[in-house]
ZADO-1210 file (C-alpha; in nm, 4 decimals, padded with zeros to 6 digits):
<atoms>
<atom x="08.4446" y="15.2512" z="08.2484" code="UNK" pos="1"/>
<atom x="08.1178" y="15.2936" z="08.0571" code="UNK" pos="2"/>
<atom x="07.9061" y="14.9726" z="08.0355" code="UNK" pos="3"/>
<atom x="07.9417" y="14.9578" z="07.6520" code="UNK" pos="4"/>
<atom x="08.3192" y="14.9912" z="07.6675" code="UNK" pos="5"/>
<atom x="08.3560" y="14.7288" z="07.9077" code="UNK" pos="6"/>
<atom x="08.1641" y="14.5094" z="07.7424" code="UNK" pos="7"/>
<atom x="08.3741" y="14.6200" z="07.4258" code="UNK" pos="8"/>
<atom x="08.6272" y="14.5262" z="07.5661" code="UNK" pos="9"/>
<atom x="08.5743" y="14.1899" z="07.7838" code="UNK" pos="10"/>
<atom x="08.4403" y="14.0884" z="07.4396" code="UNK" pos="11"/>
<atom x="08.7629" y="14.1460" z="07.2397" code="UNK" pos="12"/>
<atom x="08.9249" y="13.9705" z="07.5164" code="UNK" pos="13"/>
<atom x="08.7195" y="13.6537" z="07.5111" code="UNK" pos="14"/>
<atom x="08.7297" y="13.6905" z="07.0864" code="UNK" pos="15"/>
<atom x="09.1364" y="13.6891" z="07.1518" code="UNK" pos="16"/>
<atom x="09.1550" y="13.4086" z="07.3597" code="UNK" pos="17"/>
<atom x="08.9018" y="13.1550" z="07.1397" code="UNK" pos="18"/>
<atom x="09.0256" y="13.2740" z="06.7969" code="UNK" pos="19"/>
<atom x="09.4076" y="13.2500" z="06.9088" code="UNK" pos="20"/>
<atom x="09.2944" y="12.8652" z="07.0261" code="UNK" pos="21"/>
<atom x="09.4344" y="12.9718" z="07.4228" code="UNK" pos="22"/>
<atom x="09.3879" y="12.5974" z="07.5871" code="UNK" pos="23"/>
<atom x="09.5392" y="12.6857" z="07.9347" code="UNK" pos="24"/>
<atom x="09.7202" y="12.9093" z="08.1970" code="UNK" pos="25"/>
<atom x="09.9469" y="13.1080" z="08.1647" code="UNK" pos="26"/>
<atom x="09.8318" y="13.2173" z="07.8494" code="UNK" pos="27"/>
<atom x="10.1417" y="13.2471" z="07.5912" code="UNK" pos="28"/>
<atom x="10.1174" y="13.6047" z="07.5412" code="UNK" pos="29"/>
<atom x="10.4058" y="13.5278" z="07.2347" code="UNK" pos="30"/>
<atom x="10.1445" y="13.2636" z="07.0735" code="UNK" pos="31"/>
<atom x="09.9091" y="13.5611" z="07.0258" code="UNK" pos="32"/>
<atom x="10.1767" y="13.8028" z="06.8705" code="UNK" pos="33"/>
<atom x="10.3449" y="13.5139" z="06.6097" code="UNK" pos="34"/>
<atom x="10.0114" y="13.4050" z="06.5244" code="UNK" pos="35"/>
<atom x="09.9162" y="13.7835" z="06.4723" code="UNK" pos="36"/>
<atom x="10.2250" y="13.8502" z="06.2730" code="UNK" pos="37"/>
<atom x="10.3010" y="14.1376" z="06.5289" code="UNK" pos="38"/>
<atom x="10.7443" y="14.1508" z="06.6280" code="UNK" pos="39"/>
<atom x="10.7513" y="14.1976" z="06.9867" code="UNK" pos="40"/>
<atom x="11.1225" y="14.3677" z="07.0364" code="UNK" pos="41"/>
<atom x="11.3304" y="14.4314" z="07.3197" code="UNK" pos="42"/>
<atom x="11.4030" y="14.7830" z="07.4150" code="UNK" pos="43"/>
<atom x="11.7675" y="14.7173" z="07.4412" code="UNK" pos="44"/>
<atom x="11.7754" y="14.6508" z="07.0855" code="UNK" pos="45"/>
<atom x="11.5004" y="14.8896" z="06.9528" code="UNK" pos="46"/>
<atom x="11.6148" y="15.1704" z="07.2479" code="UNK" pos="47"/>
<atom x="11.3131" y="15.4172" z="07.1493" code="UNK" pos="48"/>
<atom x="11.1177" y="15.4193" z="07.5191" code="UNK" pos="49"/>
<atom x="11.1255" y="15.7054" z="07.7180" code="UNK" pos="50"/>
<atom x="11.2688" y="15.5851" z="08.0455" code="UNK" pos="51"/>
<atom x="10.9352" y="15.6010" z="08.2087" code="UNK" pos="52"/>
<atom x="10.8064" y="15.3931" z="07.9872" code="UNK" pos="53"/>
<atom x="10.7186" y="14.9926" z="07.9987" code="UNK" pos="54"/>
<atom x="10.6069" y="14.9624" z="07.6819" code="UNK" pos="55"/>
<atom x="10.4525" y="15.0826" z="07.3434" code="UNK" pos="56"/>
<atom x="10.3005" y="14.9764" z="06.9732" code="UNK" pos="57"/>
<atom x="10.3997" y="15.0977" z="06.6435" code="UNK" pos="58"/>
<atom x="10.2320" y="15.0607" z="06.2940" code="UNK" pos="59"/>
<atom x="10.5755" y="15.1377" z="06.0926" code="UNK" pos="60"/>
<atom x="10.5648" y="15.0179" z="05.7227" code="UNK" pos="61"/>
<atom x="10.2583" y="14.7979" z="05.7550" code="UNK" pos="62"/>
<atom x="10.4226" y="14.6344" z="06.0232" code="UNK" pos="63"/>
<atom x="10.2431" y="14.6210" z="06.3927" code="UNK" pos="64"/>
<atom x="10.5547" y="14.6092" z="06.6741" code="UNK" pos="65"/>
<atom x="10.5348" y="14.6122" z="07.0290" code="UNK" pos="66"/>
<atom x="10.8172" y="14.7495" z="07.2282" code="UNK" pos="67"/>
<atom x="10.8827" y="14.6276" z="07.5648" code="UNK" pos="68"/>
<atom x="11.1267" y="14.7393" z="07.8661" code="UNK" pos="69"/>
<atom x="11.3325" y="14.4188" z="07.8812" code="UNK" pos="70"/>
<atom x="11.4581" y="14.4894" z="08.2300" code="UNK" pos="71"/>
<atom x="11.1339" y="14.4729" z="08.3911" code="UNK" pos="72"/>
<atom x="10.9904" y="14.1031" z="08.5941" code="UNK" pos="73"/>
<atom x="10.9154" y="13.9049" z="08.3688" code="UNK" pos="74"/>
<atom x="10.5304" y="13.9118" z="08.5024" code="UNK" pos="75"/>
<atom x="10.5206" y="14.2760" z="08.4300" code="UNK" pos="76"/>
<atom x="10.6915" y="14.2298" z="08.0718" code="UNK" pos="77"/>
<atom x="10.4046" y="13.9846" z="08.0083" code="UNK" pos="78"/>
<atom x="10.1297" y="14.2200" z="08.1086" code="UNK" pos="79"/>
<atom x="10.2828" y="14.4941" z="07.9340" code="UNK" pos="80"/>
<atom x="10.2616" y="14.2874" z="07.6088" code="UNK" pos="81"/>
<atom x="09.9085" y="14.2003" z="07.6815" code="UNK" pos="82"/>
<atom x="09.8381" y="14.5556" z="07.7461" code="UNK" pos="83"/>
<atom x="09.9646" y="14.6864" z="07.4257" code="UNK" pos="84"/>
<atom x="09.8077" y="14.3677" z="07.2481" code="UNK" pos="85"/>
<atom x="09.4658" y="14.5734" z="07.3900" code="UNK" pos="86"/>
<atom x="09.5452" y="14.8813" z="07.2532" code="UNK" pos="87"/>
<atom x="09.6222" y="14.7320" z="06.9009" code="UNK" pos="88"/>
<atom x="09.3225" y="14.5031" z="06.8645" code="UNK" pos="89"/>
<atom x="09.1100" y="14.7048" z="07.0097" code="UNK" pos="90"/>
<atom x="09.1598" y="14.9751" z="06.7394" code="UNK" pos="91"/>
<atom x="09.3099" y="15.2258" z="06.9695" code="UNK" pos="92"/>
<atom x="09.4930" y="15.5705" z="06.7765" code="UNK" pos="93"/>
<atom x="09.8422" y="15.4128" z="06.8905" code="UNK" pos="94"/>
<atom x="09.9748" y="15.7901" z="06.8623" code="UNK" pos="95"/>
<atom x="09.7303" y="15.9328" z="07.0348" code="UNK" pos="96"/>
<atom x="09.6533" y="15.7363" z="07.3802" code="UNK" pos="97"/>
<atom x="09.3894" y="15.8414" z="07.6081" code="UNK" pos="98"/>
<atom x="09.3175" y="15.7444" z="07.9470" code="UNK" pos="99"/>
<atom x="09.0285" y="15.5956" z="07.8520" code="UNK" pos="100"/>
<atom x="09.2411" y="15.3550" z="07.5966" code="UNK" pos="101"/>
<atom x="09.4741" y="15.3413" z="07.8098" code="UNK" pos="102"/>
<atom x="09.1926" y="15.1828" z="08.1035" code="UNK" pos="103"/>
<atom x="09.0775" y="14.9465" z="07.8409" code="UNK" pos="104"/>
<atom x="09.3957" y="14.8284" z="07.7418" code="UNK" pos="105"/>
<atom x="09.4415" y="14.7808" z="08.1380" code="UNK" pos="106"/>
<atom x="09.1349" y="14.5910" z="08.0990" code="UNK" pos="107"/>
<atom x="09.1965" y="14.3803" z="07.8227" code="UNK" pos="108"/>
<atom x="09.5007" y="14.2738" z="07.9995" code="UNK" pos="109"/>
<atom x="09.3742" y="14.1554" z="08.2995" code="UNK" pos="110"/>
<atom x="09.1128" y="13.9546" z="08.1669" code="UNK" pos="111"/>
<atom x="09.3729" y="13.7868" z="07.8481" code="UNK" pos="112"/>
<atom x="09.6107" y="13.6387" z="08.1513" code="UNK" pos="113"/>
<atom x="09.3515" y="13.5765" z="08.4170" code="UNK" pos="114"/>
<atom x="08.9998" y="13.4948" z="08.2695" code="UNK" pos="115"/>
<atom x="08.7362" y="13.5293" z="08.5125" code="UNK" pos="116"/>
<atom x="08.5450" y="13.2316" z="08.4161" code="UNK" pos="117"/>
<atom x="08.8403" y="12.9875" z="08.4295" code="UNK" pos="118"/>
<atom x="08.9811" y="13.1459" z="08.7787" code="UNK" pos="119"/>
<atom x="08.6061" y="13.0482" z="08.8829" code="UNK" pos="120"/>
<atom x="08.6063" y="12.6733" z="08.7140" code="UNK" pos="121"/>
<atom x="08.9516" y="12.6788" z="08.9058" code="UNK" pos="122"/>
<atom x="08.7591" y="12.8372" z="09.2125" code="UNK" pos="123"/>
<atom x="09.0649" y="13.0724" z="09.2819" code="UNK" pos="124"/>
<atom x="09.0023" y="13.3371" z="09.5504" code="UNK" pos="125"/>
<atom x="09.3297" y="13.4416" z="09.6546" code="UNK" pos="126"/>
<atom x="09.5764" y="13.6563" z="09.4917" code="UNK" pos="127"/>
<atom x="09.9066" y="13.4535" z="09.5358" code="UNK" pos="128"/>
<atom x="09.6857" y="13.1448" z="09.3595" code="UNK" pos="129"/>
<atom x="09.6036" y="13.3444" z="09.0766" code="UNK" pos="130"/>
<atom x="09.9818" y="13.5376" z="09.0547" code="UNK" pos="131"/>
<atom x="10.0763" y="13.1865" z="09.0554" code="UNK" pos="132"/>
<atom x="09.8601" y="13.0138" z="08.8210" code="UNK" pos="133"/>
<atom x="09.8242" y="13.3102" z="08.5274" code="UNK" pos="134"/>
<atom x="10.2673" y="13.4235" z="08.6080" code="UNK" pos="135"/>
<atom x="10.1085" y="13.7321" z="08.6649" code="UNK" pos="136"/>
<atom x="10.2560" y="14.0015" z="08.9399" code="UNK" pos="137"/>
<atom x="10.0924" y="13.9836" z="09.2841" code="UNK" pos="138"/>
<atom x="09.9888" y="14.3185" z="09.2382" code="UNK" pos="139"/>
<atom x="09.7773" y="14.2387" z="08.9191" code="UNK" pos="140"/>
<atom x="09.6582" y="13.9469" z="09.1145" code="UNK" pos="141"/>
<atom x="09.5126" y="14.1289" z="09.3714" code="UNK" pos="142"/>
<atom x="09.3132" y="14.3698" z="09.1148" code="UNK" pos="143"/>
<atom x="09.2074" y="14.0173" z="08.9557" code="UNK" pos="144"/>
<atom x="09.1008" y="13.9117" z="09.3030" code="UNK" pos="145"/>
<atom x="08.8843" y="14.2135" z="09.4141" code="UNK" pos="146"/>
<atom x="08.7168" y="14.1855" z="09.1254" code="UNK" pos="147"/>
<atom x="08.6260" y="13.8222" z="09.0959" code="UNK" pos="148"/>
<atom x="08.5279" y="13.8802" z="09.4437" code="UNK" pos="149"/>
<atom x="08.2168" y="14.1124" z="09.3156" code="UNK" pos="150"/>
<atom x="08.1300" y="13.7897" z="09.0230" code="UNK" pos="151"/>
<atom x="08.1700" y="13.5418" z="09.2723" code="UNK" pos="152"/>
<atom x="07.8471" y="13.7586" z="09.4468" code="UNK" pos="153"/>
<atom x="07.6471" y="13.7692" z="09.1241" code="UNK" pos="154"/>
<atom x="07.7016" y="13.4233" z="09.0272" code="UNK" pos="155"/>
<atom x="07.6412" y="13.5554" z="08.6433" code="UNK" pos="156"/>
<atom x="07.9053" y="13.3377" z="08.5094" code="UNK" pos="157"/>
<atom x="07.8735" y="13.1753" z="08.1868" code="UNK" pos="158"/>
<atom x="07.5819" y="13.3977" z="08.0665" code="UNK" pos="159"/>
<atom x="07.7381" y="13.4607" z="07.7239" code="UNK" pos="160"/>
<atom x="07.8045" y="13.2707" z="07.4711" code="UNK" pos="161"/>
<atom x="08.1735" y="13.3847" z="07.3833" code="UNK" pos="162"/>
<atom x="08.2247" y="13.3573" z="07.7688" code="UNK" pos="163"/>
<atom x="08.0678" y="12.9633" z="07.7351" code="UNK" pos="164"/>
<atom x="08.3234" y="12.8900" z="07.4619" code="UNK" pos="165"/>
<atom x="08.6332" y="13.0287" z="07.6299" code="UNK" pos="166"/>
<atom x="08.5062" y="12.8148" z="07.9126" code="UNK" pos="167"/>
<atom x="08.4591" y="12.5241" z="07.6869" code="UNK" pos="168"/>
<atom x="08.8192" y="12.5290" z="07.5566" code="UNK" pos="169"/>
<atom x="08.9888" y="12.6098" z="07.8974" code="UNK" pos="170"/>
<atom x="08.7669" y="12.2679" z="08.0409" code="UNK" pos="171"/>
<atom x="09.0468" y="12.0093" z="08.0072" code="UNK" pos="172"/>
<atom x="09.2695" y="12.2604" z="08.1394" code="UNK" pos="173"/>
<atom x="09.0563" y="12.3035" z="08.4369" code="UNK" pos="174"/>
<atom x="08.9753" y="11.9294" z="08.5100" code="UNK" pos="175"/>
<atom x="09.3187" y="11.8233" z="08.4829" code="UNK" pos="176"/>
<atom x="09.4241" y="12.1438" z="08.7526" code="UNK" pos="177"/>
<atom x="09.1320" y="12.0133" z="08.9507" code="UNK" pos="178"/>
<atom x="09.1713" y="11.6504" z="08.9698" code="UNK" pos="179"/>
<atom x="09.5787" y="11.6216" z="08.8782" code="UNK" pos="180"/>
<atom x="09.6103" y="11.2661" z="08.9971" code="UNK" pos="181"/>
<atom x="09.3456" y="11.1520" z="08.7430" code="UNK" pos="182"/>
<atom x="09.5026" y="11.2924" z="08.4406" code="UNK" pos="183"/>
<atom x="09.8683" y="11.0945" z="08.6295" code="UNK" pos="184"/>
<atom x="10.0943" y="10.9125" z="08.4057" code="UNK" pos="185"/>
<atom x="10.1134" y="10.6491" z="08.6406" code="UNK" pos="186"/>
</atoms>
């Protein structure tokens, strides 16, 4: 991915998680779509996917819906959500997907359910932590994990400001995960 589209797009990602007020993991990929007035439906009710299919957006009658295959894990219904929630608020022709959209939505994705700089306040390294922490499959984990394992070497986290604030509202999240017999009720 060019530079300026992944910055593009790990922007929109961090924009989504402060402006949708995400506190914690797993982010509630349904908070985002109610919030965003967009109906998330499932295919055995809408039936319009093409078997291959996990899942797809629709403008129809000023209306934004996603469309999801219902008999998927539930890990892989919530990324599919979160990748169509890419495609639509990153402005992508919803008819008329390219693989470069369809990358960035990938992208967007995998940063909305596992943040970088929180799995690093966390200090999560392996991939059956982070499945676990973000309900996200292992397989997604372990693209999450190969690539926090290149920002782990550059150390460059926190650099921008949008990344500061997601930080900032994932802290009492991240102290309580951290230190959980502190934050005890006994």
């Amino acid at each position: 991915m060019l530079y300026g589209k992944y910055r593009h797009t790990r922007n929109a990602t961090w924009k989504c998680l402060i402006d949708y007020n995400i506190l914690s993991l797993p982010v509630k990929i349904l908070k985002i779509t109610n919030k965003s007035k967009i109906k998330v439906i499932k295919n055995t009710l809408a039936n319009k996917l093409p078997n291959s299919q996990k899942g797809q957006s629709y403008i129809t009658n000023n209306e934004v819906i996603i469309i999801y295959d219902d008999t998927l894990p539930k890990t892989v219904i919530r990324y599919t959500v979160a990748h169509e929630l890419g495609h639509i608020f990153l402005g992508h022709d919803l008819l008329h997907p390219t693989i470069s959209m369809e990358n960035e939505a990938n992208s967007f994705a995998l940063r909305l359910l596992a943040p970088a700089c929180v799995l690093w306040g966390l200090d999560l390294h392996e991939p059956r932590q982070i499945a676990t922490i973000c309900d996200i499959s292992l397989q997604t984990a372990e693209i999450r994990a190969e690539r926090m394992k290149i920002l782990y070497k550059r150390n460059k986290f926190l650099s921008s400001p949008l990344e500061k604030q997601v930080y900032e509202n994932f802290k009492g999240f991240i102290e309580k995960k951290k230190n959980p017999h502190q934050y005890s009720k006994y």
